[in-house]
N, C-alpha and C positions, 0 to 999 in steps of 0.2 A: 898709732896706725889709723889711717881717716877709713870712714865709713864705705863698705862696697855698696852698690847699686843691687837691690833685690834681681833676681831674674825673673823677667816677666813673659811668658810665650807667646803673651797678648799679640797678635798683627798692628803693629800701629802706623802702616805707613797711610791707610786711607783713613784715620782719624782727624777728627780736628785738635788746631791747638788752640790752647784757652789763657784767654788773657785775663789781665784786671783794670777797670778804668781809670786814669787819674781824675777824672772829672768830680766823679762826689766827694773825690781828696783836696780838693782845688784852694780850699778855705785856707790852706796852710801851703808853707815850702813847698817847691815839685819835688827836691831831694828827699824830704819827708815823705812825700807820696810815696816815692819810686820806693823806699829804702822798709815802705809798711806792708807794700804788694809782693815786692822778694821774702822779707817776713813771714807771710803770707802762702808761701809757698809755691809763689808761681816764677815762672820763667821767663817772661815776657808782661808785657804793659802796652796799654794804648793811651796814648800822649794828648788832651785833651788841649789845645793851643789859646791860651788866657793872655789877662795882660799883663802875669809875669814876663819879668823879660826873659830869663831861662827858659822859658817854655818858647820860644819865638829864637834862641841862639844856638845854631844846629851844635857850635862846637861843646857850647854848656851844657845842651842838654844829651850830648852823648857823652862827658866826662857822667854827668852823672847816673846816666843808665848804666857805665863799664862800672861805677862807684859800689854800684848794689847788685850788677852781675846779669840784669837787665838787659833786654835787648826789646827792640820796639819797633814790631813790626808795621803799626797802625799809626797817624797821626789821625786827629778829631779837630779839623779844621773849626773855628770862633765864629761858626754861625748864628748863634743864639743869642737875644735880645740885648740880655746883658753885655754880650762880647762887642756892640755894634761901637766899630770905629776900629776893633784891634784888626792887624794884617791891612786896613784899609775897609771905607764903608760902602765900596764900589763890590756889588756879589762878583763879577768877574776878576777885576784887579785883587780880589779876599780870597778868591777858588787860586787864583795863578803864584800867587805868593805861599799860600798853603801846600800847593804843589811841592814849588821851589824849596821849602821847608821841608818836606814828607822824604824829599828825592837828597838833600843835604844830607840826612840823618840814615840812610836804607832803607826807610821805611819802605812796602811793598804797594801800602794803602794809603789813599786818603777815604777821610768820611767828609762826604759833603749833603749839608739842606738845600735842597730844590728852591728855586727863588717862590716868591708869593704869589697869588692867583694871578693878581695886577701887572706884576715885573714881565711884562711882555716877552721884552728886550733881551732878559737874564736870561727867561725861559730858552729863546732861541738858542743862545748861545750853548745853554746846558744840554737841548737836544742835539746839534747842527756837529759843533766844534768841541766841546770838552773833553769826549774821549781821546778824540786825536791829540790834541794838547797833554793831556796827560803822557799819552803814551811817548811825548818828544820830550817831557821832561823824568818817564821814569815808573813811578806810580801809578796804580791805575787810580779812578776816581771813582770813587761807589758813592750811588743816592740812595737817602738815608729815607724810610716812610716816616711822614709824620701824624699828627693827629688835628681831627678837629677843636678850636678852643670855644667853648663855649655855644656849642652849637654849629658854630661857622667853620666852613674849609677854606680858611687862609692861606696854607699851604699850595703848593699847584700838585703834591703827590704825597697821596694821603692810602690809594685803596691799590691793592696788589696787580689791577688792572693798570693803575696808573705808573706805576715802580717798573714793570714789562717794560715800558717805552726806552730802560736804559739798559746797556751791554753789561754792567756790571752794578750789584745791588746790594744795601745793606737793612739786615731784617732782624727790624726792632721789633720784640715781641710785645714789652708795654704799652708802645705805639698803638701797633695791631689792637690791644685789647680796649684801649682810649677807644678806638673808632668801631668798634665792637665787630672786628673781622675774625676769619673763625681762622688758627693760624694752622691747622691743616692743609684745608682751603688754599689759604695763601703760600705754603711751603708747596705744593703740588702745583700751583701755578709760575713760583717763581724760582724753585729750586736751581733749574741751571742755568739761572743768572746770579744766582746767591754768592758774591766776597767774602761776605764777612756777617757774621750773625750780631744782636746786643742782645745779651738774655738777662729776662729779669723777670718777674710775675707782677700782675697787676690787682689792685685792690677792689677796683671797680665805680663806681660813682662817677665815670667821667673824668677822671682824674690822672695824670700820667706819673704815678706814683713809684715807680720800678721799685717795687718790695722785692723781699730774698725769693729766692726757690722756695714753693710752695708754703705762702702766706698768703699768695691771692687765689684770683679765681681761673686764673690759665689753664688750661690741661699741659702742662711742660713737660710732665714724663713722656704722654702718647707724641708730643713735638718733640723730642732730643730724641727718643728711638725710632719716629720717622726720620727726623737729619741721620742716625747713625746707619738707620738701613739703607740711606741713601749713597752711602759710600764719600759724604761731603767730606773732603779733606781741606777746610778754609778754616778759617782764625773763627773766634767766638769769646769775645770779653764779657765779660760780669759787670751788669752797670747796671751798681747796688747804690740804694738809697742808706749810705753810713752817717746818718744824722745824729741818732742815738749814743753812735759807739764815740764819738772824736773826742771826745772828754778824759776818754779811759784807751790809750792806745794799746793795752795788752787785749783789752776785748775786744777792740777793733781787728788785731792781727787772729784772733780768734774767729769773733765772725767772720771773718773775709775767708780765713782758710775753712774754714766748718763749711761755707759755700761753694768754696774752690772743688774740694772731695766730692758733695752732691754732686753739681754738675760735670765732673768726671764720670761718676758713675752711672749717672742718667745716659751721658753721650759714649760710653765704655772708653773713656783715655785712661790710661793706663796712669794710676800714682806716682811720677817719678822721685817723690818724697822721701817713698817706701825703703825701706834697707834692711838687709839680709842681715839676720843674726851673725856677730863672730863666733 
């Protein structure tokens, strides 16, 4: 007899749902990702788009999400240094293909970086036309905050006044704490333009280090029970630094679920893990 479903009287329709990122899984198979995050205990995945080709083939990489029972609501379009050339090294021809990708697959999201201070051009485009674009191919397009490196704001949206400028937003909390904004602050100025959250806690030094739930210096209790009293019902991935664990895949499925439970609890989502005694 398979296992019944606890009864939970929790309200969960204005919760968030919470994902896990393939991104800090990246070093290996996406199918290994996807199949460590189910593992893991989650129900969903946000698809972080590399130079695997799986990760770039809508039809492979929804066998492999139906494989692990997966569904993936978010793509994480290959904006980052490293990624420069995948999808294309045009930011607009990289956002439109991302799209076309996001909207292949169901996804609901994309996560897109804002072009650089300099990319004039890009920027236009990402304030002028991108939502609309988005909205003819499917997906909405969330910009992502980023941080200062080094001192410098390379980035063109880095400070919670700057993320305002877009219809739909996504609020990275190690970001935020890189650039030393108070994520209060910043959830009260940008809550209802808020997509999608990336939770992770920050170390501090400058660094954009997304450590577990409460290793850094974030306040992310008083942040998840502001999101919760806020009635946010949008996605929320765990995008955790698993350097430590890839060696050892049982304690990876560990850590990762050990994080998955906190951040439920912080944000009140209900365990779906959970099962009722026979």
């Amino acid at each position: 007899m398979g296992c019944m479903r606890a009864d939970n009287s929790q309200d969960t329709a204005t919760r968030p749902r919470l994902l896990a990122s393939t991104g800090p899984l990246s070093f290996g198979p996406l199918g290994s990702a996807l199949e460590t995050i189910a593992d893991a205990g989650f129900q969903g995945a946000e698809v972080l788009v590399t130079r695997a080709p799986e990760s770039r083939d809508p039809d492979r990489l929804l066998a492999l999400a139906s494989e692990t029972g997966l569904d993936v609501p978010v793509v994480h379009g290959p904006y980052m240094v490293l990624l420069r050339g995948v999808l294309g090294a045009h930011y607009v021809e990289k956002s439109r293909r991302s799209l076309e990708l996001a909207a292949a697959i169901g996804a609901q999201l994309l996560v897109a970086h804002a072009p650089m201070r300099w990319e004039r051009g890009h920027r236009g485009w990402l304030a002028r036309e991108a939502a609309g674009e988005a909205a003819a191919y499917g997906p909405r397009l969330g910009v992502e905050n980023l941080f200062p490196v080094g001192g410098l704001a390379l980035s063109s949206v880095i400070t919670a006044a700057q993320l305002a400028a877009f219809p739909h937003v996504v609020f990275d909390t190690s970001h935020f704490g890189v650039a030393g904004i108070d994520l209060l602050s910043a959830w009260d100025a940008l809550g209802e333009r808020v997509a999608h959250i990336h939770l992770s806690d920050n170390l501090g030094g400058g660094r954009d280090s997304h450590a577990p739930i409460g290793a850094g210096t974030l306040p992310l209790e008083a942040f998840c029970a502001r999101v919760a009293a806020s009635g946010y019902d949008g996605t929320v991935t765990l995008e955790l630094d698993c350097r430590r664990y890839l060696n050892d895949r049982t304690a990876l499925v560990g850590f990762l679920s050990a994080q998955r439970r906190r951040a439920q609890r912080m944000l009140l989502i209900a365990d779906e893990t959970e099962v009722a005694p026979q």
